[in-house]
Phi, psi and omega in degrees: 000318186279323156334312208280316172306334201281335177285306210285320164289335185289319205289301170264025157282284175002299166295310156319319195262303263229337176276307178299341185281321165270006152301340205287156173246353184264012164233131192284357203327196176264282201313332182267347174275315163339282191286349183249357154293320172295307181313293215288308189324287221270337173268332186255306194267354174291294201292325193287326194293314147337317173285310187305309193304295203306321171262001184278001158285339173262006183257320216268291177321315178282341196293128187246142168246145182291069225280045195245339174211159184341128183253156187288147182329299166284141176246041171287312176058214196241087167341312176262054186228327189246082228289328193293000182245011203247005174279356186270303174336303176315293182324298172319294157329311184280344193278308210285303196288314179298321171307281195346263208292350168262357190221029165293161189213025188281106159265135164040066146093338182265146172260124191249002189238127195264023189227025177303301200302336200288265134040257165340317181282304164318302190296318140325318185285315199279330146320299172282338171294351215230351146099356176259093190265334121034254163298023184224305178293004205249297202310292189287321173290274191354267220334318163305320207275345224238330170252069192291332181269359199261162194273335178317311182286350159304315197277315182288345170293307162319321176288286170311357113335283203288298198306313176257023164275341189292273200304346189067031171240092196259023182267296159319340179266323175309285174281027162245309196299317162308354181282302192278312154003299170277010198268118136331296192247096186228102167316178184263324230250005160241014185309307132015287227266348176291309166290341141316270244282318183290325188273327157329296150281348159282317176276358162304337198248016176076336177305074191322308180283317172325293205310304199294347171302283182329307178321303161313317164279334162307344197246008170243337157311270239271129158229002139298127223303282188316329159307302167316333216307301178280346160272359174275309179324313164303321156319305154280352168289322204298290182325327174273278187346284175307348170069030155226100202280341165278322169282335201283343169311264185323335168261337181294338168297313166299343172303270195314343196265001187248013168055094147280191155304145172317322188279311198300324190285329179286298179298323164315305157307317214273355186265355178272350222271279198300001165228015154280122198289139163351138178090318162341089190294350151305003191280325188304250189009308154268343140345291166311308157320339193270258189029286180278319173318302191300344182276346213250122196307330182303318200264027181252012162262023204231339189298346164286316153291014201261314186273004177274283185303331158296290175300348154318292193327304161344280219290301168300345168276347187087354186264128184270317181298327200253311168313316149290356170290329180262344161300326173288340189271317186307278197314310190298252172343352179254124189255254203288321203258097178267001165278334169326277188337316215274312208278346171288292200313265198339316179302330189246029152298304185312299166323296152335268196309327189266359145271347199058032173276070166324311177281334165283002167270331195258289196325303187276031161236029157252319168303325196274311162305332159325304210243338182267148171292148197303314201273004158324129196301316203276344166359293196308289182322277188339307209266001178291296208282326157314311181302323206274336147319283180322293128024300168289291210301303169327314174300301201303305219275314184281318174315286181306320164322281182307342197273328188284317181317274172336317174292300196291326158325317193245021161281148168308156197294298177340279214305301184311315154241047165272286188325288198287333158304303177319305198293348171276348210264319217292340196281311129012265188300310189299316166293317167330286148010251188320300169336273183351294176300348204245338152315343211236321160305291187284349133333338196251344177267332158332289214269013157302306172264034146296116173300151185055024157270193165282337166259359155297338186249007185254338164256031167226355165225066167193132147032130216020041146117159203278288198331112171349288188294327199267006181242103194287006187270279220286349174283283238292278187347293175332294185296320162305283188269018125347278192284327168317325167280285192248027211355260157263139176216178220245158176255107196219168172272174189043037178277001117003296213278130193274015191205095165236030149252139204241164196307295200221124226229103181259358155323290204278107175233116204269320199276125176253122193267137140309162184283022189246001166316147156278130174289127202272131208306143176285317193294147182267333191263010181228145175333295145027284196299338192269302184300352178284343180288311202294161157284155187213346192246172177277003186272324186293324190300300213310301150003274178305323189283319184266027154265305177300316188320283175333306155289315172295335163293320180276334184297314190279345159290336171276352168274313151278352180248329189267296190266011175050034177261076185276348164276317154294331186300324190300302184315343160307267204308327170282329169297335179281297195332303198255032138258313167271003238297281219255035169261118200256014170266318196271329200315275182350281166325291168335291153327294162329320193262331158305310167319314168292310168354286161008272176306317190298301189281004186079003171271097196287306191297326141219059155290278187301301160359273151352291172308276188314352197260341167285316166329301172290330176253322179224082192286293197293001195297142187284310188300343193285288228292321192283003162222006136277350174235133166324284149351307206310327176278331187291317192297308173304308155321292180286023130309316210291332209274310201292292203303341157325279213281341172301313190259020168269324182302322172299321157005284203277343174294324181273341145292342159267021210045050177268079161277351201269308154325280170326307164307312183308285192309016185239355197274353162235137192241105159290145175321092187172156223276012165248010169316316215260002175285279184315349188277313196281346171297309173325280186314326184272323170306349180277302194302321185290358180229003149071054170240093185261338160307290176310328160318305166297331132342283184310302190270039126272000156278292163323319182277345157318275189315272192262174134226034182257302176329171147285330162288352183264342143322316203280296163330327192263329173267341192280323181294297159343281165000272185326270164332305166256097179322313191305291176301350127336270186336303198289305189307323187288336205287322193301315198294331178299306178305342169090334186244186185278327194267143182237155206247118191245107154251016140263078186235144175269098168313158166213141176307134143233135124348025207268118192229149135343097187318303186278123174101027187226148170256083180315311154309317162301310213279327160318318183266309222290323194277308197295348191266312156327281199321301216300340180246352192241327200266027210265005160279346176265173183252117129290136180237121180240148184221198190235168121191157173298129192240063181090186194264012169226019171219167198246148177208110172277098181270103178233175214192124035206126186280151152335281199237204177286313166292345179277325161320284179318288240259323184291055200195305193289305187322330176268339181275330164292021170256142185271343175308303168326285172317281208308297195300333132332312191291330174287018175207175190274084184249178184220160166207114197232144159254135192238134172320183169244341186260352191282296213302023188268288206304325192275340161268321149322313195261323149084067181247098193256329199291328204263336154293323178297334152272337158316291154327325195291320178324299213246334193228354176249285165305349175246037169256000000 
């Protein structure tokens, strides 16, 4: 018996020695790759890669997708945002780094645990899911550079690619995607995921025909319906995008034919609905069906799109009237999908503006900018076209103001003040409202907080504190059934109200009063208020008319230069005339701008009418003169050319140090875009005779007139300067130095590179330097990176040296290697080290001839 124990310990001594012996990392034995493969699968990389998965299913579930513009590749959205997943990352990280350092197995340069890299790859994935691409693209490069033979660095190159379209450098996804592209031995079995990653980067970048090309292989690499589903979907958006409605037909029918989720089936119906041409026998037939859809409970968070798309239909039939009815039942019905909302507003923006009822186009493109989101493909446009709205209408708004002021001014007191009791009785009533509403709110927080109502018992067993407002449960509700009513709205006052415009609006005073005005009474209910608004003197009149001149001048340059609305611009313009007959400021111009109207329209005969009348009336005129002498632009140009060659000559007085000059000759200035040239001229010639009071003078004068310019910044650091020696000092060391740049060398550098864009394989020559650090370097850390240097050089950076001399020796250290050199040698290359505060100034200006002697100067001839 005791024989038989004595084996059994021995066994598990044995056993015991024979496990510790295969923890080691420092033998390649079978028993030690064994055990430390497995370990690395099953214990690190099985559990981490697993967290990943569990949260890019939970990135993929919060994801609302946007069917309202092109949908994204990924069903990702904005990763460092989504904070509830990143603790599944986390796990992953801690999992991939711990395998790393305990079951690595690089013996003399070989990796002998075949599942590091794999680890390394998890740990990349869980870095970009977690929105730090950063640190994902430093992850996915190791991998390329350092398992160059492994079938693996294909998959971290498709990783480095998408992590830098996500950063938006899509100049860096561009030459990694040209990598892998050209790559010869590229499996095949990733061909899949090359074409994601590539249609993924087209369409980040809006390239629409590129993205459906990629699509197209996707969708003959993949054959199940349901996999595919959302790039055929993506397919026909392009394709609808693009008016070409027989393909975009055929793919939204394979959308349906793979049963997708319900909303995708839905948009899908309703955009092939929105792409049947005029005429079409099918449209009653969907029309009716869209119809019958809107009676159906199902569809009934869907119904603002239901009603979107019966007015598209509309919109292809020509009927306009009925197409707004349902934009409007669309907007009324859209609750929660305000990209829905914003894109209804804009139609019937849209519908306006190509009537020209402007101010009812600028009310719904105020609604539209409300609702749409910044990063919307159409955002720029809309909001281009708002401004240009806001703008007219503001003019419009001051015309009418003033115009109504001036009528009511010049009423008998009795008509007036019968006018101003109505607008006190409607002000009245508006309060009366609001009481109500703000009565029927605390009615409703009453009876919330009633025992045994619902809302005593829907706030009080639910989270952050009995008060109504301190309880984030009972807001977020509030607020659900807030918007179920009134949907989303803006916080303005009368937002109730569905017409909140009024005749005449006296809120609003365009008349700039001094602080010696008498204050004008604030009650809305008393007469005061109103009558203190009138102009009542010739000073008020003269005031008000030269706001209307003035509105009525911008209004009619936004009909002609924006909306090419050359018949309301004249009717603008004609309106100063025969209002203003003897304003010898506006005549002129007016004229000029009617003459073009004119011209615009093909209208000769009175384009010439016009033309005699400017002749006539402002013979002397800048506008006579640009049409009767041919000539007349070139001559201002060669003034313009005189006043030139006037101030390079004080120029050159002041390079030659003549200040005493340059001051006489500045001491009378004309009124013209070269005063504040010749003001800095003065002013610095002052600094050359060490007269710093008048110096200080000069340039507090210039930044008085402009301080926006560039001489007026320039006038304003020179001022700093002054005040603070130290930036005085750094300026003087640069003037001394002959150059832009000041030479620090204990500073911290960095090596640069400047190649040719055409004929250099950046990449290559990128692992050719890292194979450098890893045999001459293999205790530093280097960071080397890429960028474009203007559109025809390449500018190669590494980083980051102490000093000036360390930079230099590490340059020389790199043109002696020869693999480098010979790869360097095929182009025209320049290679230098450079300050980190010099490489600001040397990248602005992308000054290589003129930093490159510096350098020869400061880092080279004193070496």
């Amino acid at each position: 018996m005791k024989t038989k124990t004595h084996h059994i310990s021995l066994c598990f001594l044995l056993a015991v020695l024979l496990i510790l012996s295969s923890c080691s990392t420092k033998k390649k034995s079978w028993v030690s790759r064994q055990y430390h493969n497995t370990t690395a699968k099953y214990n690190g990389y099985f559990n981490g890669n697993e967290s990943i998965k569990s949260g890019v299913k939970k990135i993929h579930k919060n994801y609302i997708d946007d069917y309202t513009t092109i949908l994204p590749l990924y069903k990702i959205g904005d990763l460092a945002k989504a904070k509830n997943t990143h603790s599944y990352m986390d796990k992953a990280i801690k999992k991939g780094s711990i395998v790393i350092q305990r079951h690595s197995m690089k013996i003399k340069g070989k990796e002998y645990c075949k599942w590091i890299d794999d680890n390394y790859l998890l740990v990349g994935k869980a870095y970009f899911y977690k929105g730090e691409f950063d640190e994902a693209i430093k992850t996915f490069s190791f991998i390329k550079n350092e398992y160059k033979k492994n079938e693996i660095r294909f998959k971290a190159s498709l990783w480095l690619i998408r992590s830098y379209v996500q950063k938006q450098d899509f100049m860096a996804a561009e030459m990694e995607l040209d990598e892998v592209e050209n790559e010869i031995k590229f499996p095949k079995k990733l061909d899949t995921e090359l074409a994601k990653v590539s249609a993924d980067y087209y369409l980040q970048q809006n390239n629409l025909p590129l993205a459906l090309e990629q699509l197209g292989k996707l969708e003959k690499l993949i054959k199940r319906k349901r996999k595919k589903v959302r790039y055929n979907y993506i397919m026909a958006q392009i394709y609808q995008q693009n008016n070409n409605h027989k393909k975009a037909k055929q793919q939204y029918e394979r959308v349906l034919k793979a049963s997708p989720e319900y909303e995708m089936v839905f948009n899908a119906k309703m955009n092939l609905a929105r792409s049947l041409e005029s005429g079409s026998r099918d449209l009653d037939k969907m029309r009716q069906k869209l119809l019958k859809m809107t009676k159906d409970d199902k569809n009934k968070e869907y119904l603002d799109q239901i009603y979107y798309t019966l007015a598209e239909i509309d919109i292809n039939n020509n009927d306009t009237l009925s197409a707004i009815d349902n934009y409007l039942l669309s907007t009324i019905n859209s609750v929660q999908n305000v990209a829905q909302k914003a894109m209804s507003f804009l139609s019937l923006g849209k519908i306006e503006y190509n009537r020209s009822t402007y101010t009812a186009a600028k009310l719904y493109y105020d609604s539209t900018i409300y609702y749409m989101h910044e990063d919307f493909r159409m955002y720029s446009q809309v909001k281009e076209k708002h401004e240009v709205l806001t703008d007219l209408i503001t003019q419009l708004d001051i015309i009418n103001l003033q115009d109504s002021l001036q009528m009511l001014a010049k009423l008998p007191s009795g008509e007036l003040n019968k006018i101003i009791n109505q607008i006190i009785q409607a002000e009245v009533e508006r309060e009366k409202e609001q009481l109500e509403t703000e009565r029927v709110r605390q009615q409703m927080m009453y009876e919330n907080n009633r025992n045994g109502g619902r809302g005593e018992q829907f706030g009080n067993n639910t989270s952050g504190g009995r008060w109504y407002f301190y309880n984030p449960a009972t807001l977020s509700f509030g607020m659900s059934e807030f918007r179920k009513k009134w949907g989303k709205r803006k916080l303005e006052d009368d937002w109730r109200r569905k017409n909140k415009k009024i005749s005449i609006d006296f809120t609003t005073d365009s008349t700039t009063t001094d602080s010696t005005t008498v204050v004008t009474s604030e009650n809305k209910r008393s007469p005061n208020y109103y009558l203190d608004k009138l102009p009542k003197t010739e000073e008020d009149f003269k005031a008000s008319d030269t706001q209307i001149k003035e509105a009525s001048y911008q209004a009619g340059v936004i009909y002609k230069e924006d909306l090419k609305e050359y018949q309301k611009s004249t009717t603008m313009f004609e309106g100063i005339l025969s209002r203003f007959p003897d304003d010898k400021q506006y005549g002129p111009l007016v004229y000029y701008n009617i003459y073009t109207n004119y011209l615009n329209q093909n209208n000769t005969a009175k384009a010439s009418n016009t033309k005699t009348l400017l002749l006539k009336y402002y013979p002397n005129s800048v506008y006579a003169k640009l049409l009767t002498n041919p000539n007349f632009k070139e001559e201002l140009v060669n003034k313009e050319n005189e006043l030139e060659l006037s101030y390079q000559s004080t120029y050159q007085d002041y390079l030659e140090k003549n200040y005493t000059k340059v001051i006489s000759s500045t001491i009378q200035l004309l009124e013209n875009e070269y005063k504040t040239r010749y003001m800095l001229l003065r002013a610095l010639s002052f600094a050359g005779i060490n007269d710093t009071i008048k110096l200080k003078k000069e340039l507090e004068s210039i930044v008085s007139i402009d301080s926006e310019t560039k001489i007026g910044k320039e006038a304003q650091y020179l001022l700093a300067s002054i005040n603070d020696p130290s930036k005085m000092n750094k300026a003087n060391e640069i003037a001394i130095s002959g150059y832009d740049y000041l030479f620090k060398s204990n500073t911290q550098h960095m090596s640069i590179i400047i190649m040719p864009k055409q004929g250099v394989d950046l990449n290559y020559l990128k692992t050719l330097i890292s194979d450098f650090h890893a045999t001459d370097f293999e205790n530093e850390v280097f960071e080397i990176s890429a960028m474009m240097m203007g559109l025809d050089r390449h500018l190669l950076m590494i980083k980051t040296f102490d000093s000036a001399s360390d930079v230099v020796i590490y340059n020389q250290l790199l043109i002696a290697n020869q693999s480098i050199y010979k790869e360097l040698n095929k182009s025209n290359y320049r290679i230098m080290g450079i300050s980190f505060d010099n490489f600001k100034e040397f990248y602005k200006n992308k000054d290589t001839i003129g930093y490159y002697n510096f350098f020869k100067k400061n880092y080279l001839d004193n070496n």
